[in-house]
BANU-27863 format. One record per residue (C-alpha): residue in three letters; x, y, z. Coordinates in Angstrom, 3 decimals. Example, Ala and Ser with C-alpha at 12.3 -4.5 7.8 and 13.67 -1.06 7.14 Angstrom:
<rs>
{ALA,{12.300,-4.500,7.800}}
{SER,{13.670,-1.060,7.140}}
</rs>
This chain:
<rs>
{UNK,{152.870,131.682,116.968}}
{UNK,{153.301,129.595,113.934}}
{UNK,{151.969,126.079,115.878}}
{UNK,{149.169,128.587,117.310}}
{UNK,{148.084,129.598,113.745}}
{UNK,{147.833,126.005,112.392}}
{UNK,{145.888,125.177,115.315}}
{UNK,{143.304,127.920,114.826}}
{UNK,{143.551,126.531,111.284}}
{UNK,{143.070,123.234,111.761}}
{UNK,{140.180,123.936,114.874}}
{UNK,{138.708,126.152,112.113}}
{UNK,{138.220,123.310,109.511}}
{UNK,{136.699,121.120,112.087}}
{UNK,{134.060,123.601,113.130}}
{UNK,{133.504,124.668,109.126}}
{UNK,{130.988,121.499,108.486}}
{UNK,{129.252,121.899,111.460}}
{UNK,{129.030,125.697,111.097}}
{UNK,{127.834,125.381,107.710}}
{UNK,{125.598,122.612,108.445}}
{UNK,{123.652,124.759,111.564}}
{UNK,{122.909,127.418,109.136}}
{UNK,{121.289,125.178,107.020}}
{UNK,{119.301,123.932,110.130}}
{UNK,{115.626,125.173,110.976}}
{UNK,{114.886,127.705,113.511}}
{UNK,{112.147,128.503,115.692}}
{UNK,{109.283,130.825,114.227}}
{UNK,{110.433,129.199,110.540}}
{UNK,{107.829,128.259,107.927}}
{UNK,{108.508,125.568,104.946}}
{UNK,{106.792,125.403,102.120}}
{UNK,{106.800,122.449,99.600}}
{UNK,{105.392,122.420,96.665}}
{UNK,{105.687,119.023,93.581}}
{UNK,{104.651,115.923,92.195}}
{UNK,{102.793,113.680,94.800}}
{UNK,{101.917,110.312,93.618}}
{UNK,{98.821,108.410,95.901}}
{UNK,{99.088,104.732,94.964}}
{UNK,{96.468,102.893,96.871}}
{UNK,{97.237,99.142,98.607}}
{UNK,{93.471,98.623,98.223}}
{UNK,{91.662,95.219,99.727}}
{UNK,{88.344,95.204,99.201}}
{UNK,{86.193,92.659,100.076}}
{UNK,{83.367,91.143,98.175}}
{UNK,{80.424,93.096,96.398}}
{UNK,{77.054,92.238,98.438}}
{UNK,{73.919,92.856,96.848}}
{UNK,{71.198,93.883,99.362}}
{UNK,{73.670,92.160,102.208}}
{UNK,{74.266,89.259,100.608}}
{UNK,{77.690,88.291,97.971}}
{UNK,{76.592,88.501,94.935}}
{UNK,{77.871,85.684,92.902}}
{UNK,{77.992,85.848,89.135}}
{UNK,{78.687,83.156,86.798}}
{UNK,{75.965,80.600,87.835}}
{UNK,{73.447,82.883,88.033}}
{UNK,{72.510,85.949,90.865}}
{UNK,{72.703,85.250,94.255}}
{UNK,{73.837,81.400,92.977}}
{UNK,{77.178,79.502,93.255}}
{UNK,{80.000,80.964,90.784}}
{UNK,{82.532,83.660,91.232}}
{UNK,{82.528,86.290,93.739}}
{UNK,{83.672,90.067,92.766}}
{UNK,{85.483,92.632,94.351}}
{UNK,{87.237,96.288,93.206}}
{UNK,{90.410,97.538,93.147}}
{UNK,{91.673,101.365,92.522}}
{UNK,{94.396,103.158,90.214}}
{UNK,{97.235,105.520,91.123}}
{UNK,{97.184,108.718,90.380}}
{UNK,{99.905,111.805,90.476}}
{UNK,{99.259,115.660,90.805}}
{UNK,{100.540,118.738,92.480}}
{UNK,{101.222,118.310,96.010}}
{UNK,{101.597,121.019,98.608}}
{UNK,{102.773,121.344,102.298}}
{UNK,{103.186,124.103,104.589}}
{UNK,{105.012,123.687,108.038}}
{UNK,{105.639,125.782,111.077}}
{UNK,{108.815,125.150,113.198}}
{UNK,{108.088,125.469,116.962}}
{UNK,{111.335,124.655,117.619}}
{UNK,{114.785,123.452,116.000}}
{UNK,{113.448,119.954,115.664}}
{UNK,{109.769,119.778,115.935}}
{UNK,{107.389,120.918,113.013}}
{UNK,{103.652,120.956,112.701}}
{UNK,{102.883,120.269,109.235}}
{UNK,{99.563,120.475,106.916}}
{UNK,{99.337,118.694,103.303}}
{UNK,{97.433,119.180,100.762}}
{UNK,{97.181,118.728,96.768}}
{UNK,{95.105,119.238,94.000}}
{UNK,{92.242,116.423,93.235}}
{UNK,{93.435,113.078,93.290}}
{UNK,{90.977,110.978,89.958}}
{UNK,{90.864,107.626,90.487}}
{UNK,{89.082,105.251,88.659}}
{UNK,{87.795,102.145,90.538}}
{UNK,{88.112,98.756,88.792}}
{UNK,{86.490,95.206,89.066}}
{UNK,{88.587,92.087,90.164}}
{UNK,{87.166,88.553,90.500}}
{UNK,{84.697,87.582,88.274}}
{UNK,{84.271,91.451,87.064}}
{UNK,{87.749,91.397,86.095}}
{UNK,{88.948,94.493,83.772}}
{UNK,{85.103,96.234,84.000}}
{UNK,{85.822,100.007,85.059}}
{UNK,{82.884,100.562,87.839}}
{UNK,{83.208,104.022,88.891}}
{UNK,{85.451,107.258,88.395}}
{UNK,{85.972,109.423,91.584}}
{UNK,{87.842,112.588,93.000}}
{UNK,{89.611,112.777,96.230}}
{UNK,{91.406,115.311,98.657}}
{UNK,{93.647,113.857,101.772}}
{UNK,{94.002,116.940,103.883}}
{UNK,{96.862,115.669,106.719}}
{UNK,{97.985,117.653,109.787}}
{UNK,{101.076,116.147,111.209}}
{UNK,{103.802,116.447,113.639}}
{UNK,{107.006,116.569,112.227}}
{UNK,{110.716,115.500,114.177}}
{UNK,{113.753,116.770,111.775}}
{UNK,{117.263,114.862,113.108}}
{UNK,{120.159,117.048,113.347}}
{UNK,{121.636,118.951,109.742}}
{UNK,{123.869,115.896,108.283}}
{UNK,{125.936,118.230,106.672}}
{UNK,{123.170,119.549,103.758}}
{UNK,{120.814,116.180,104.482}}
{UNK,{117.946,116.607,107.468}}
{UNK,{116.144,113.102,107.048}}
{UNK,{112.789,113.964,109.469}}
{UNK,{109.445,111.507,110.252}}
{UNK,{105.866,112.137,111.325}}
{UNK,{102.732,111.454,112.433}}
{UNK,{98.862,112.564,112.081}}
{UNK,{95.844,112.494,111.213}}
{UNK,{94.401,112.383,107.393}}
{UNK,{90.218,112.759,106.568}}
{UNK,{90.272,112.121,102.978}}
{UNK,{87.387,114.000,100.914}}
{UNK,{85.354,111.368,98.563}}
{UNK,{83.205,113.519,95.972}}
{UNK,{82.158,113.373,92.410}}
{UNK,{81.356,109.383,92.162}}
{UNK,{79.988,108.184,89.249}}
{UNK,{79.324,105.198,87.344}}
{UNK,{81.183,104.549,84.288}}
{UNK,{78.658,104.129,81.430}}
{UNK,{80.364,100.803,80.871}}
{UNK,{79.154,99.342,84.842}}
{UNK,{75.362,101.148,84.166}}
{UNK,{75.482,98.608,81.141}}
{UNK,{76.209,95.863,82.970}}
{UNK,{74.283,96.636,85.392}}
{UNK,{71.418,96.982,83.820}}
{UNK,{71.983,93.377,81.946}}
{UNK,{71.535,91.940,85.508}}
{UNK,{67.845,94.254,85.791}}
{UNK,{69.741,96.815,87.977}}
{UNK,{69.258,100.434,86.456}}
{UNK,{70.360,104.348,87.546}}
{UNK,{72.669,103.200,90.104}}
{UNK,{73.854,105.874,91.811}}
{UNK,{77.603,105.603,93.446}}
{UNK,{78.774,107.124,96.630}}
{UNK,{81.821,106.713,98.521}}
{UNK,{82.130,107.302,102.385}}
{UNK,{84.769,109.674,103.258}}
{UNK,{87.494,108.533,106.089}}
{UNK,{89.545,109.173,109.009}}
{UNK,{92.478,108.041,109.955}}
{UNK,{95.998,107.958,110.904}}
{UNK,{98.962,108.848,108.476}}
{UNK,{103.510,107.969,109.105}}
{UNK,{105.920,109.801,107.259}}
{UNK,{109.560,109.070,106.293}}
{UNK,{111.562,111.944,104.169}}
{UNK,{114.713,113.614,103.631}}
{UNK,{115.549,117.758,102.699}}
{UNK,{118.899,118.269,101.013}}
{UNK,{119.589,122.368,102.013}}
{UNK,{120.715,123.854,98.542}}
{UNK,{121.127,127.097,100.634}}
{UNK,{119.895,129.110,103.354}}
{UNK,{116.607,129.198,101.535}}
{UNK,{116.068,126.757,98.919}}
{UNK,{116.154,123.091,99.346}}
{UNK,{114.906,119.857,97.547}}
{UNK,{112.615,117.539,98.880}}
{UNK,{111.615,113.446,99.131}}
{UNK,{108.851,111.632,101.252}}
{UNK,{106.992,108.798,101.536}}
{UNK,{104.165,108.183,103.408}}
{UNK,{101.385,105.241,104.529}}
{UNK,{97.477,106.769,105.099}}
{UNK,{94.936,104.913,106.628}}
{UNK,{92.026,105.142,103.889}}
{UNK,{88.864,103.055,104.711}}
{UNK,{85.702,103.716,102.562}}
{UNK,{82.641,101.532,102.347}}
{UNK,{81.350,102.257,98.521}}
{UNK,{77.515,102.343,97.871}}
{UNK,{75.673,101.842,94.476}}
{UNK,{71.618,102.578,95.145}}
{UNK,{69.797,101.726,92.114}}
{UNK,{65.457,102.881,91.244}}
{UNK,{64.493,99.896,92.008}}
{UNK,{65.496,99.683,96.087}}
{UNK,{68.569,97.042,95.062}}
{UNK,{71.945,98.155,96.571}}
{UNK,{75.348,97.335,96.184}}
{UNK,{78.377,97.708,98.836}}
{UNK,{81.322,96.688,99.519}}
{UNK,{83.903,97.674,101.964}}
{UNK,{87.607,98.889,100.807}}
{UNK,{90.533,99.636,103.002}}
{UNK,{92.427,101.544,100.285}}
{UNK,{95.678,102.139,102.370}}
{UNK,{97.939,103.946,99.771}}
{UNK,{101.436,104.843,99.847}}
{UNK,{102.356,108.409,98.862}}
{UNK,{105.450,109.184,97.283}}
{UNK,{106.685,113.014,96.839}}
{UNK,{109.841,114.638,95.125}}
{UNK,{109.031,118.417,95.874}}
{UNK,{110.668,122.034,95.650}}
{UNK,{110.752,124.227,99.037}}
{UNK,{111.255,127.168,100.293}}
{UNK,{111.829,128.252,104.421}}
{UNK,{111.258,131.786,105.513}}
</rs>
């Protein structure tokens, strides 16, 4: 009876991580809710600003040899938000979405340090979600989806109307296309309990947006911008 009892004991111990760790697990029927800081920190490459089709070179004159420009975008951090349905033990469907994201785009090349345009944006993503088996507390998980980013409120920067209107370009008004496309996932939840757990992603969004300045007098500016950011969350949830 003794060896019997330290046996159970022992088989016991075994089975205690594993026990523990399937009640931290998801179930079927579950919902998860996330909620915390999301960074979007664009991997923009733009290519040059055309004027009316053509680059427009500055430095020796319009339209004339000298150096091209192009834009680049800043990061940005606000309240992130996502809201997942189990279907089954492993598989999630999963929808995220945040507060506005303000960027402000920026010139590079010869338009170096000139702010061009401030803008809002909202990156709706539906995605499918696989969660590996409970590591003890740890369930690292990855996904895939689809993103269509919302591009509103554009506007010029009364610093690029100026300039602008050195050149004989006036009341440009900006718009930015909005986008489809693909979005991967990489994260990790650490269970604190049967409820509560902590939170860290990262993912890559396909972001392409061709950006549009019309101006009274028939001129327009584009250029095309694959902005491609990384997304980086450390978030609070909650399963029911």
């Amino acid at each position: 009876m003794k060896k019997l009892s330290v046996a159970m004991s022992l088989a016991a111990a075994v089975a205690a991580p594993s026990v523990f760790a399937d009640s931290l697990g998801y179930k079927p029927g579950q919902w998860v809710v996330r909620a915390g800081a999301t960074q979007v920190e664009p991997r923009e490459d733009s290519d040059d600003i055309k004027l009316n089709g053509s680059v427009l070179m500055l430095g020796g004159g319009l339209l004339t040899p000298g150096q091209s420009s192009s834009v680049g975008i800043n990061s940005d951090t606000q309240l992130g938000l996502t809201v997942e349905y189990m279907l089954t033990e492993n598989w999630g469907v999963e929808l995220l979405a945040a507060k506005p994201f303000e960027h402000t785009a920026s010139g590079k090349g010869y338009i170096q340090g000139l702010d061009v345009a401030d803008f809002k944006h909202l990156p709706p993503t539906l995605s499918a979600v696989y969660h590996f088996s409970p590591l003890g507390a740890l369930q690292p998980y990855v996904g895939a989806g689809i993103n269509y980013t919302f591009i509103y409120d554009e506007k010029l920067t009364p610093e690029a109307e100026a300039t602008f209107a050195s050149l004989g370009l006036n009341n440009g008004k900006m718009k930015l296309d909005d986008s489809i496309g693909v979005a991967l996932q990489a994260g990790v939840d650490y269970h604190v309990d049967e409820h509560w757990l902590v939170n860290a992603s990262v993912r890559w969004i396909d972001i392409d947006t061709e950006a549009k300045i019309q101006f009274s007098s028939g001129d327009k500016l584009t250029t095309d911008i694959e902005v491609d950011p990384m997304v980086y969350t450390l978030s609070v949830g909650y399963k029911f």
